[in-house]
C-alpha positions as YAML, in Angstrom:
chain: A
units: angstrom
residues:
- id: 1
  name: UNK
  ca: [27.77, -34.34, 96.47]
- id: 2
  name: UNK
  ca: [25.65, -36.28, 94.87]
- id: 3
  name: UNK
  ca: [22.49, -33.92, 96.04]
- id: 4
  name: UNK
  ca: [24.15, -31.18, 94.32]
- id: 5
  name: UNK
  ca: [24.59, -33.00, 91.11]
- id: 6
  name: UNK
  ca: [21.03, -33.72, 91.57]
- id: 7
  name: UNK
  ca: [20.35, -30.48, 91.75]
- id: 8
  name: UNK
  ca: [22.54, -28.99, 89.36]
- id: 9
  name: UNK
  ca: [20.82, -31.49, 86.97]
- id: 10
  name: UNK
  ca: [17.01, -30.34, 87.45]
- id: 11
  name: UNK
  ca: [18.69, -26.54, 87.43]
- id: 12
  name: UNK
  ca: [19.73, -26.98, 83.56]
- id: 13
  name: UNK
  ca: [16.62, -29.15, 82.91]
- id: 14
  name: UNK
  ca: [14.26, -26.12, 83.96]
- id: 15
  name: UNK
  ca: [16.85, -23.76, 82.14]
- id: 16
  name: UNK
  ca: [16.62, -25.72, 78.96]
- id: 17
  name: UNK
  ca: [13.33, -25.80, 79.40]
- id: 18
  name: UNK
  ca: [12.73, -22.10, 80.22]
- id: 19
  name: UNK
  ca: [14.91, -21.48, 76.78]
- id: 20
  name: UNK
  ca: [12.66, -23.63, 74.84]
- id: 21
  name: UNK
  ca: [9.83, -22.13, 75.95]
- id: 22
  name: UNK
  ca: [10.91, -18.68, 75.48]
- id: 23
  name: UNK
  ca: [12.22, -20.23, 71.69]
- id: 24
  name: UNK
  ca: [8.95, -21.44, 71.51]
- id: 25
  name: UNK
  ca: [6.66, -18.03, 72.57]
- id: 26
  name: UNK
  ca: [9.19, -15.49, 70.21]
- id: 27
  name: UNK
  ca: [8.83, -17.89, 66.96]
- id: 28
  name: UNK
  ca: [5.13, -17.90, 67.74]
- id: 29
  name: UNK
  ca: [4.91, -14.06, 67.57]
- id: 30
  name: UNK
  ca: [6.84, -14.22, 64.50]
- id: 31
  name: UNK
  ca: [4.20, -16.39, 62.86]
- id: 32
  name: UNK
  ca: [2.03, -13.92, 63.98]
- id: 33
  name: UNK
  ca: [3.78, -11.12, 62.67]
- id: 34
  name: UNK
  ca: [4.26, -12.92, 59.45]
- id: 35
  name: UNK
  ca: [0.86, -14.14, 58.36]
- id: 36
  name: UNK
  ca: [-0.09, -9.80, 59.45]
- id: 37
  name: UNK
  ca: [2.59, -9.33, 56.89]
- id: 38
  name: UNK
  ca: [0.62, -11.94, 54.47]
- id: 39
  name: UNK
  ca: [-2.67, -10.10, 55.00]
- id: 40
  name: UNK
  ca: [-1.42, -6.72, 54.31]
- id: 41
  name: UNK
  ca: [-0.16, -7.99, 50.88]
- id: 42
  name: UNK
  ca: [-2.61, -7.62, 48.95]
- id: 43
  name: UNK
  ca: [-5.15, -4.29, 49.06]
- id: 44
  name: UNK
  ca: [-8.38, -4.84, 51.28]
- id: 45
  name: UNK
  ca: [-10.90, -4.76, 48.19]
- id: 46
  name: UNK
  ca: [-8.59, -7.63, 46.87]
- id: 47
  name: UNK
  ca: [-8.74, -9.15, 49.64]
- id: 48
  name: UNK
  ca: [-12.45, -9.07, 50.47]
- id: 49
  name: UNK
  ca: [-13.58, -9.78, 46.72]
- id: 50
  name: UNK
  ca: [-11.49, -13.42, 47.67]
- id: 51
  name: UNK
  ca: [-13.68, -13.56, 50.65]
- id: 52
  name: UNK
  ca: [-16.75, -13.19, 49.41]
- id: 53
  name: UNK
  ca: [-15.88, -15.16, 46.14]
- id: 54
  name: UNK
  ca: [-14.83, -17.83, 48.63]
- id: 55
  name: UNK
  ca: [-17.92, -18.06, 50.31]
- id: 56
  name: UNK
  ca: [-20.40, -18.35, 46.96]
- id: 57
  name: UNK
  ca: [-18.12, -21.48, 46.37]
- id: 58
  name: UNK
  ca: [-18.48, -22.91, 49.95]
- id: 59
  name: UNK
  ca: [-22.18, -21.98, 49.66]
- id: 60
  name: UNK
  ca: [-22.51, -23.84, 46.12]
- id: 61
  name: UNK
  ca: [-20.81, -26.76, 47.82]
- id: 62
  name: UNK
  ca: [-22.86, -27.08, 50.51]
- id: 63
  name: UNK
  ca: [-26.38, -26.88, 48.24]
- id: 64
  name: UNK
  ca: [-25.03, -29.66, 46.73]
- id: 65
  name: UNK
  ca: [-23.71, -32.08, 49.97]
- id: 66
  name: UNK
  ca: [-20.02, -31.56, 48.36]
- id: 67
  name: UNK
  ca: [-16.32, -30.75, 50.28]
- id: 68
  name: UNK
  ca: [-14.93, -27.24, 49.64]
- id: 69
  name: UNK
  ca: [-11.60, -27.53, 50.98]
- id: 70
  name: UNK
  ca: [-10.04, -29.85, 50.20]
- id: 71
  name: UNK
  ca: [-12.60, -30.31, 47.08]
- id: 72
  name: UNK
  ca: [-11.81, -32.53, 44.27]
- id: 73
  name: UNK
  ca: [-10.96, -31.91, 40.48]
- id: 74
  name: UNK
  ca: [-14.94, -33.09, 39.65]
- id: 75
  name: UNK
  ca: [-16.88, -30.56, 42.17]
- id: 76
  name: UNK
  ca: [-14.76, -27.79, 40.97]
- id: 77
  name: UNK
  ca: [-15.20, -28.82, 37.61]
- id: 78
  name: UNK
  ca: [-18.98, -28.66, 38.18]
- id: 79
  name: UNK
  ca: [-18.50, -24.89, 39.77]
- id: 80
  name: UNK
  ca: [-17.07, -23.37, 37.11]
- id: 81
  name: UNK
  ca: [-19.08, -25.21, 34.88]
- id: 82
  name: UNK
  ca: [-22.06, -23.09, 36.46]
- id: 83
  name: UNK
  ca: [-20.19, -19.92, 36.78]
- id: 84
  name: UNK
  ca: [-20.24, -20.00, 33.18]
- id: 85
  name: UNK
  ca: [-23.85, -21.49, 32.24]
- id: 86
  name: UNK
  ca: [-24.94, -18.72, 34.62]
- id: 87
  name: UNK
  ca: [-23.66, -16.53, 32.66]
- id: 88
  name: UNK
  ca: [-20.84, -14.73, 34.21]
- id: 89
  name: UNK
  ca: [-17.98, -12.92, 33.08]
- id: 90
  name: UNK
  ca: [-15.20, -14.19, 32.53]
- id: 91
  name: UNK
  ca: [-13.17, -11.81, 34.63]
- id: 92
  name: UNK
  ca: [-15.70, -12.94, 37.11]
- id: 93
  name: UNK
  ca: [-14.78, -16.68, 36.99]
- id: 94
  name: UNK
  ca: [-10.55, -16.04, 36.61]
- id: 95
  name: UNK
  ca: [-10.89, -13.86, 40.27]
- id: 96
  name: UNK
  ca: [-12.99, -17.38, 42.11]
- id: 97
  name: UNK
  ca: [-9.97, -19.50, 40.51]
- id: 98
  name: UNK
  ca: [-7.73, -16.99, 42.40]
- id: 99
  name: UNK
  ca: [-9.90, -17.17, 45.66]
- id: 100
  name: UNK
  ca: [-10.36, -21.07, 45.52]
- id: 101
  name: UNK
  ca: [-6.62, -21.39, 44.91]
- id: 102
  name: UNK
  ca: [-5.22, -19.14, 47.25]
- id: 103
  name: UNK
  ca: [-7.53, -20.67, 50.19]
- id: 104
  name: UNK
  ca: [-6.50, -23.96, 49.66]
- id: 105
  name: UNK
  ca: [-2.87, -22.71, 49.65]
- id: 106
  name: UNK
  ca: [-3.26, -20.88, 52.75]
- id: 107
  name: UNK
  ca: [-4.90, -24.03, 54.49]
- id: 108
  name: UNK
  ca: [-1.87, -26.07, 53.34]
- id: 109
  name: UNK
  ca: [-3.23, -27.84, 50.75]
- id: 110
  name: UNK
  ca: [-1.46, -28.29, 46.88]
- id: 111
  name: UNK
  ca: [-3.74, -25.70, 44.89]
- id: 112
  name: UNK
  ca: [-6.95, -27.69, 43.23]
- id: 113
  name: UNK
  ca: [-6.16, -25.93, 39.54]
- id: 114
  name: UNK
  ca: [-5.05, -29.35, 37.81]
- id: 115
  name: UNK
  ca: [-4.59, -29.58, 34.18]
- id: 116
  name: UNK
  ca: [-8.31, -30.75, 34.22]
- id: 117
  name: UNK
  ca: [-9.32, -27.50, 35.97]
- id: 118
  name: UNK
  ca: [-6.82, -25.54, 33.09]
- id: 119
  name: UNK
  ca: [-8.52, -27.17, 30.51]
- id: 120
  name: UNK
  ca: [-12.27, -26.69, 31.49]
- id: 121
  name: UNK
  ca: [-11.33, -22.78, 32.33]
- id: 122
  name: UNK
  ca: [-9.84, -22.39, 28.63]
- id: 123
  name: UNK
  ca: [-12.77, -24.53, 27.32]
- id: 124
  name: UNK
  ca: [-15.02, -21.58, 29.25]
- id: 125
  name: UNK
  ca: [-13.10, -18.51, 27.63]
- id: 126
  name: UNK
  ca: [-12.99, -19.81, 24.28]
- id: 127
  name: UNK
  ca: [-16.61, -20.51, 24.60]
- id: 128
  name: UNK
  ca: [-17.76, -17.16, 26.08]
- id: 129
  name: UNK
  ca: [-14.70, -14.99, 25.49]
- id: 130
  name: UNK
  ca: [-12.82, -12.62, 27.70]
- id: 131
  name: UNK
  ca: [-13.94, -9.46, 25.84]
- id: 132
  name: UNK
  ca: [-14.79, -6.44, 29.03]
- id: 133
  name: UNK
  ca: [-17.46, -4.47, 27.77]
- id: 134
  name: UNK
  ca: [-16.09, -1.14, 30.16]
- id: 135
  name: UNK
  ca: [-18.08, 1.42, 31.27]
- id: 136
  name: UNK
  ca: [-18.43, 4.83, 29.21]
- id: 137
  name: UNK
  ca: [-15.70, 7.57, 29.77]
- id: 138
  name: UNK
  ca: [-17.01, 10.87, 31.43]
- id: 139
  name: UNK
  ca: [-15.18, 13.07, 28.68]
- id: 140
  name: UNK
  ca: [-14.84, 17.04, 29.11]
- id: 141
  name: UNK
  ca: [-17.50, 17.75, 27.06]
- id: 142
  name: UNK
  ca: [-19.49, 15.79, 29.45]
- id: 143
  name: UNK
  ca: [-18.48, 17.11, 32.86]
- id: 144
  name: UNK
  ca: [-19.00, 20.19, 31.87]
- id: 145
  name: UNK
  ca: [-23.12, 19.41, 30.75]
- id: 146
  name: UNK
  ca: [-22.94, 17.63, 34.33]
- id: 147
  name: UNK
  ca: [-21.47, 20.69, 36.02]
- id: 148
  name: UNK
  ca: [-23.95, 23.16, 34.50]
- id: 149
  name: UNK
  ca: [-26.61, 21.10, 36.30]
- id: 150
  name: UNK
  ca: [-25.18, 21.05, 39.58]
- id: 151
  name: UNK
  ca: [-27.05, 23.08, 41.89]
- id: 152
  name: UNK
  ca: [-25.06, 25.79, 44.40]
- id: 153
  name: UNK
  ca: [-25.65, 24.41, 47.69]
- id: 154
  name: UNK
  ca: [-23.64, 22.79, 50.06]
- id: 155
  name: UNK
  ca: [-24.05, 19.23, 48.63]
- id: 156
  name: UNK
  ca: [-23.49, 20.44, 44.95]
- id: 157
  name: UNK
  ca: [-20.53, 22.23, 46.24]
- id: 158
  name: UNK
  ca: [-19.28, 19.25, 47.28]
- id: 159
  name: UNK
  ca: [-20.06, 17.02, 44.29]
- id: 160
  name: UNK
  ca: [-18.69, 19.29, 41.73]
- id: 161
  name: UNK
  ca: [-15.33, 19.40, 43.94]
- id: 162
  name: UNK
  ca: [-15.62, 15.76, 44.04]
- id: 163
  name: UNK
  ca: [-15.74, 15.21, 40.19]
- id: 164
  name: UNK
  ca: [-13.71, 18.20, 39.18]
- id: 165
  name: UNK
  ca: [-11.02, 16.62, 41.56]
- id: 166
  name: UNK
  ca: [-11.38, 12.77, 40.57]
- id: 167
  name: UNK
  ca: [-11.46, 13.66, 36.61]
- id: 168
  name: UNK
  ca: [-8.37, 16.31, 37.02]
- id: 169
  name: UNK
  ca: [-6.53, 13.85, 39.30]
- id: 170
  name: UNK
  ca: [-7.57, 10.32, 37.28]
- id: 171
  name: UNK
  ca: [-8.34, 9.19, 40.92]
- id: 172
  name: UNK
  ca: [-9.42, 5.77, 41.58]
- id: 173
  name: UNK
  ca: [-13.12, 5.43, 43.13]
- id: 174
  name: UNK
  ca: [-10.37, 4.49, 46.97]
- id: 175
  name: UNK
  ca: [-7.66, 7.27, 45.93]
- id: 176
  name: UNK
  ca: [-10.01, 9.74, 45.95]
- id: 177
  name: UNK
  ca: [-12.04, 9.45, 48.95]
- id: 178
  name: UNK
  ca: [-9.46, 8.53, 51.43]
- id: 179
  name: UNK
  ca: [-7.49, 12.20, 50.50]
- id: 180
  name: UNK
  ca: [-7.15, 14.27, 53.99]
- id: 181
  name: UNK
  ca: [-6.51, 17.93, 54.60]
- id: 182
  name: UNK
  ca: [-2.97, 17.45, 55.58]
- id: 183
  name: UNK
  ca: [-2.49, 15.49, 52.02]
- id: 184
  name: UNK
  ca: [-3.16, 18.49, 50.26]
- id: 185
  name: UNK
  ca: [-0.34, 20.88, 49.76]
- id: 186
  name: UNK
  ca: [-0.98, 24.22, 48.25]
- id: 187
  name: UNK
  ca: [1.88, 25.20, 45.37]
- id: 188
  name: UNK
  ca: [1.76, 28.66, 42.77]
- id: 189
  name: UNK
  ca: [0.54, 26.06, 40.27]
- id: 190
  name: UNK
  ca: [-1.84, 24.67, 41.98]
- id: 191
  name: UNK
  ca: [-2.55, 21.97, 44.55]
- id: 192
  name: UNK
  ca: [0.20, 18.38, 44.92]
- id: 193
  name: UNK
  ca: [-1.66, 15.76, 46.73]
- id: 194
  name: UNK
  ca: [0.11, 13.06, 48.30]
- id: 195
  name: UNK
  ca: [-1.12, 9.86, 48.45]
- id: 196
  name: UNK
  ca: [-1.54, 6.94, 50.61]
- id: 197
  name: UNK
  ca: [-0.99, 3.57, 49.70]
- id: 198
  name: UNK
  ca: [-3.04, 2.75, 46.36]
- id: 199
  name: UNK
  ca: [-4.17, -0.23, 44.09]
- id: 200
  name: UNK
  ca: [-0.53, -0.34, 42.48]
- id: 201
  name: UNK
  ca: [1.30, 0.99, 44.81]
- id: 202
  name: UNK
  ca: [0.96, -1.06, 48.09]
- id: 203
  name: UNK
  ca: [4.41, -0.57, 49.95]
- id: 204
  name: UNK
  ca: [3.60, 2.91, 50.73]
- id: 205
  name: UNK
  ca: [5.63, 4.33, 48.29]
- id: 206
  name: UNK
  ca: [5.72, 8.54, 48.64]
- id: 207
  name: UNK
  ca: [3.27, 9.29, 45.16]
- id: 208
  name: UNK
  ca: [2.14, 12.26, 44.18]
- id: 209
  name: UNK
  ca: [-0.74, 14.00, 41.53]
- id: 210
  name: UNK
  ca: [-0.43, 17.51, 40.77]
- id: 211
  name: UNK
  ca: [-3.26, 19.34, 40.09]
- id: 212
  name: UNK
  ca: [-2.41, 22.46, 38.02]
- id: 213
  name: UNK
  ca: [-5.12, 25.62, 38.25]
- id: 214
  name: UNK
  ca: [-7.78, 25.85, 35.55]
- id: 215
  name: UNK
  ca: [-8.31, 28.37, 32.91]
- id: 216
  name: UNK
  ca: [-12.09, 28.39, 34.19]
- id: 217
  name: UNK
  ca: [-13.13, 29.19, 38.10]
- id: 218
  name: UNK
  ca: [-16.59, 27.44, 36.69]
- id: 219
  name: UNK
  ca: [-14.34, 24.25, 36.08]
- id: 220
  name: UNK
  ca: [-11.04, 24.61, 38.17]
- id: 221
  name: UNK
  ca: [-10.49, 21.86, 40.26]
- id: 222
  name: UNK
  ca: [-8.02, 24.03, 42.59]
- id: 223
  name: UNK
  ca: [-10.97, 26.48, 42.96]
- id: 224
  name: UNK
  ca: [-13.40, 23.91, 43.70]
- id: 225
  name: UNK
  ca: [-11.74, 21.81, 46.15]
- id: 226
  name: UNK
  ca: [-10.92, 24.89, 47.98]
- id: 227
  name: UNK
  ca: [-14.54, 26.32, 47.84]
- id: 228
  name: UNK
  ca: [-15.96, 23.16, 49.64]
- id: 229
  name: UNK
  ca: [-13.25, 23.20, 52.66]
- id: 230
  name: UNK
  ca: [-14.36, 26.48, 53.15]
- id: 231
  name: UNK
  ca: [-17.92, 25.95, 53.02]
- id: 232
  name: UNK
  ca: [-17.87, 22.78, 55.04]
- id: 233
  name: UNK
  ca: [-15.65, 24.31, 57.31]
- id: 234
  name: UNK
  ca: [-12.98, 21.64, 56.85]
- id: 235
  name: UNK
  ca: [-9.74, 22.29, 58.07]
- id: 236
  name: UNK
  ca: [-8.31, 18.31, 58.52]
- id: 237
  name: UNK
  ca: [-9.08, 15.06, 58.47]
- id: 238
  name: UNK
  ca: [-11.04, 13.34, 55.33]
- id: 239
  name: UNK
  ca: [-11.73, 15.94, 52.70]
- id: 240
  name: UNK
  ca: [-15.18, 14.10, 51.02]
- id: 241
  name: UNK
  ca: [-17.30, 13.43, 53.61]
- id: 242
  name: UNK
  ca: [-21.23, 12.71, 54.02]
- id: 243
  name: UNK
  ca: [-23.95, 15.05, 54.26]
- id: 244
  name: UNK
  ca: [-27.39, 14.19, 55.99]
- id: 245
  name: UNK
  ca: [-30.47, 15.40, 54.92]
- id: 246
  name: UNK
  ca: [-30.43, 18.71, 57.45]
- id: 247
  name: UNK
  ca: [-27.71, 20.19, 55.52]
- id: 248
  name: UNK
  ca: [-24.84, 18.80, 58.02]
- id: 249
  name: UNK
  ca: [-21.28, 17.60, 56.83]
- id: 250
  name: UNK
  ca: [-20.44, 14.85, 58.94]
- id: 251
  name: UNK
  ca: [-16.64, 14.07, 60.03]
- id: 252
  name: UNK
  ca: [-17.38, 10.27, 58.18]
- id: 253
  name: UNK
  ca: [-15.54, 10.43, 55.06]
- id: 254
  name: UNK
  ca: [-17.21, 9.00, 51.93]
- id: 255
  name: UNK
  ca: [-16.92, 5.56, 50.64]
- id: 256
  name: UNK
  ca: [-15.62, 4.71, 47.42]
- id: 257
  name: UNK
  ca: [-18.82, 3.71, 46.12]
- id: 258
  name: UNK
  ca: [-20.70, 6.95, 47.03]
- id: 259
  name: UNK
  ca: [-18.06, 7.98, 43.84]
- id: 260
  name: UNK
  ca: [-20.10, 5.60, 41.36]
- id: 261
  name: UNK
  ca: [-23.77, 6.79, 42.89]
- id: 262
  name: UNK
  ca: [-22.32, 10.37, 43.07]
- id: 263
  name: UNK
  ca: [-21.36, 10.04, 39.15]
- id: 264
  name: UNK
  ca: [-24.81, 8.17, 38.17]
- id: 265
  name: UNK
  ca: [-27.25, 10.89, 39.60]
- id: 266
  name: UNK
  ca: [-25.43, 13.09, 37.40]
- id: 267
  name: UNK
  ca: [-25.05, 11.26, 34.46]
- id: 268
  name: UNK
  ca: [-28.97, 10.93, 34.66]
- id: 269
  name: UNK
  ca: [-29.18, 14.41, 35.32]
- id: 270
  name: UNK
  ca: [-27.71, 15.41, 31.75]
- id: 271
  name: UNK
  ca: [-30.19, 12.61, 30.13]
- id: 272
  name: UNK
  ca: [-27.48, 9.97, 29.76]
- id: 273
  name: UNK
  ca: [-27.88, 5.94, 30.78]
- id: 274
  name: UNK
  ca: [-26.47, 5.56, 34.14]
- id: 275
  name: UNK
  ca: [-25.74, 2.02, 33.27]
- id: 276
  name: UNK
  ca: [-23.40, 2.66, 31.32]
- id: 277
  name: UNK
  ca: [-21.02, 4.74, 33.80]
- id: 278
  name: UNK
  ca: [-19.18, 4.23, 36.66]
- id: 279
  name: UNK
  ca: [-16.92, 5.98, 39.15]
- id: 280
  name: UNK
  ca: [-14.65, 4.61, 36.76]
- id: 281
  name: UNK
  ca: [-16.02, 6.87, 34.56]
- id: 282
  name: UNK
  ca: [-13.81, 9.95, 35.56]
- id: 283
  name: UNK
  ca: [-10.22, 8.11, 35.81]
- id: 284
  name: UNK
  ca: [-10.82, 6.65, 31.82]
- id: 285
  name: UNK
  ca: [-12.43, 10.38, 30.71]
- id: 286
  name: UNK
  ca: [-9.43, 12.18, 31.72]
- id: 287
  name: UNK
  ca: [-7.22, 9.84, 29.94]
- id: 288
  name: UNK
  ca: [-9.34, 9.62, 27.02]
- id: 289
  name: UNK
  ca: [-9.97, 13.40, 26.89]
- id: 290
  name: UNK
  ca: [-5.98, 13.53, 27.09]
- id: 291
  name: UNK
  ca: [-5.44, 11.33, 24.44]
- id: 292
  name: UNK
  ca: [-8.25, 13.40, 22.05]
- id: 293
  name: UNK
  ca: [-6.36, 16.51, 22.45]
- id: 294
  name: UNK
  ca: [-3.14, 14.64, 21.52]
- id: 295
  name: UNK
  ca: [-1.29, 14.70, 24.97]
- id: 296
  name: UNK
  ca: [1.45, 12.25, 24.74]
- id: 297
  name: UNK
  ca: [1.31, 8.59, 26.16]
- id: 298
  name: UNK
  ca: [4.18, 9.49, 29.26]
- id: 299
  name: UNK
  ca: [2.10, 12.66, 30.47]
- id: 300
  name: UNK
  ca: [-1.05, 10.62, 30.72]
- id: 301
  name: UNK
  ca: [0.32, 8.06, 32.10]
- id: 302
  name: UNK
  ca: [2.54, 10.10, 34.59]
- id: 303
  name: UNK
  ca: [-0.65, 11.62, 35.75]
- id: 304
  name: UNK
  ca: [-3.03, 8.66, 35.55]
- id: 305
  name: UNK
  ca: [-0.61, 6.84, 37.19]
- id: 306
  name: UNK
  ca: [-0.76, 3.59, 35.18]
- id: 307
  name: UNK
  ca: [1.66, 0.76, 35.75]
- id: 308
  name: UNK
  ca: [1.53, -0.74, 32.20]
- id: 309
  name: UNK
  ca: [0.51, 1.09, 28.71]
- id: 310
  name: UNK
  ca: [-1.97, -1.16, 27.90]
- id: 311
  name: UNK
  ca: [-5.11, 0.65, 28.92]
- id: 312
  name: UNK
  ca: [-3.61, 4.33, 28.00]
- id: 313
  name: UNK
  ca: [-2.91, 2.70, 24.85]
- id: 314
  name: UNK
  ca: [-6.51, 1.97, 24.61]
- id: 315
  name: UNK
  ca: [-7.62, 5.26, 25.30]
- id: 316
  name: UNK
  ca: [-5.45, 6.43, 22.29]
- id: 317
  name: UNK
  ca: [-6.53, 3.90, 20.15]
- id: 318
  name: UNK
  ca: [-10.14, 4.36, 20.74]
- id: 319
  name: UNK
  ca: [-9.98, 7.96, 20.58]
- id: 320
  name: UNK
  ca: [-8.16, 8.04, 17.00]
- id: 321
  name: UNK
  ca: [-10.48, 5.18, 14.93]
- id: 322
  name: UNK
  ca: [-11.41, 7.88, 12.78]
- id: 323
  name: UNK
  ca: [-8.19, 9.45, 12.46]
- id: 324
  name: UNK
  ca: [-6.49, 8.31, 9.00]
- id: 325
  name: UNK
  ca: [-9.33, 6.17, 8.43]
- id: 326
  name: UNK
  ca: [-9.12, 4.57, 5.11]
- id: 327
  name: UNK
  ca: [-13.16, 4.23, 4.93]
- id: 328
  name: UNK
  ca: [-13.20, 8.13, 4.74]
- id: 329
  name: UNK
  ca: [-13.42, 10.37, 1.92]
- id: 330
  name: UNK
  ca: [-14.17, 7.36, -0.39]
- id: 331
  name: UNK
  ca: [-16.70, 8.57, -1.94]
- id: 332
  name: UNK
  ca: [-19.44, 6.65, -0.20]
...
């Protein structure tokens, strides 16, 4: 009898132990599952400017013989005391707060930005201000001097569907390149593109930009978008994709910065700076071109697809300086 109590003992001990173990392997997974969950909350640029911002600190630290993580109020001091003697921006400096911060979070340390570390950063704004100096908007006037010099083959086919498309749409640089076939669904007014998960709108929300016919074929996006698929002989998959130097569209879709280099060649094209554009360029012409010919604030924003008011509110307000001005008519 007392065998089988023996027994019967070991029996629950292995069952206890085959319970925790199991316990044990599930919660694991969940952990797993979790930190995926972590990683998919912010958007992949996001998360690879922290990256790379992270490793320019590690980097600094290790030129200098000094710890990174954990690192102490003084060293990080000293970093962003550099940042801003090198001369960077301050939008540059706020996003290597947010990278130092969040990695020292994520390793389970407290989060070095100490009253100290608030006080140098406001020090650093104060002294070199947070004024952006943005990049020009591609207004209509000046799409359509860039459209008159884009040549009829396959490339500029592409190109002018490309910017006719990104301006019409106010795409982001990412919005517009990652737009497939099967995204695009053809309406009597046009074209309603569906898209995938964006800067603002990470949870996959349904969102979609309707892109209404033009009164031009020269400069109708519809037209132009549909004039490539046919001459590329697209019929799904990405819609933007690469061409090599034998005339060939490849089945790679573009990246988001052949948007900015795209835009640039142009902009030199039609004698302009190139500095001062960017694939930016297109999303803040539409709404500033809106705003000129007096579109209201909800429209732009429903089709720009803006969050907050504050930028299409700067569109408006930099498009109307002149309007009303009290420096006009003065007799000057």
């Amino acid at each position: 009898m007392n065998d089988n109590i023996h027994s019967n003992g070991f029996s629950l001990a292995r069952d206890q132990d085959s319970r925790i173990q199991e316990a044990s392997e599930i919660l694991h997974a969940l952990m797993d599952e979790a930190n995926t969950y972590v990683s998919n909350a912010k958007a992949k640029n996001t998360v690879r400017s922290y990256q790379s911002d992270w490793r320019h600190f590690t980097s600094w630290c290790e030129n200098f013989g000094l710890s990174s993580l954990p690192t102490t109020e003084e060293t990080y001091a000293l970093y962003l005391t550099s940042l801003a003697k090198e001369g960077k921006k301050a939008s540059t400096i706020q996003r290597r707060i947010s990278a130092i911060s969040q990695a020292h979070t994520a390793a389970g340390y407290e989060s070095p930005n100490t009253n100290k570390i608030r006080m140098v950063w406001a020090g650093i704004k104060r002294t070199i201000g947070t004024e952006e100096k943005g990049k020009d908007p591609i207004i209509l006037d000046t799409l359509k001097q860039i459209l008159d010099v884009i040549p009829d083959r396959l490339l500029g086919i592409r190109d002018r569907a490309l910017l006719l498309l990104g301006f019409a749409g106010a795409f982001r640089r990412s919005e517009l390149v990652g737009i497939d076939v099967e995204d695009i669904k053809p309406v009597k007014e046009g074209i309603v593109i569906s898209l995938k998960t964006s800067k603002t709108n990470q949870e996959g929300k349904k969102e979609v930009v309707a892109i209404p016919y033009g009164e031009n074929q020269d400069t109708c996006p519809v037209h132009a978008i549909n004039k490539w698929l046919d001459a590329a002989n697209i019929s799904e998959g990405a819609v933007f994709r690469s061409i090599n130097r034998h005339g060939q569209v490849s089945g790679k879709r573009l990246s988001d910065k052949a948007v900015a280099i795209t835009v640039k060649r142009y902009i030199e094209a039609v004698g302009l700076n190139e500095e001062n554009y960017s694939g930016h360029s297109l999303r803040s012409g539409f709404a500033t071109t809106a705003a000129m010919l007096g579109k209201s604030e909800r429209s732009i924003m429903k089709q720009s697809r803006h969050k907050s008011d504050y930028m299409v509110r700067k569109y408006i307000r930099h498009t109307s300086l002149f309007e009303e001005n009290a420096a006009t008519d003065i007799g000057l």
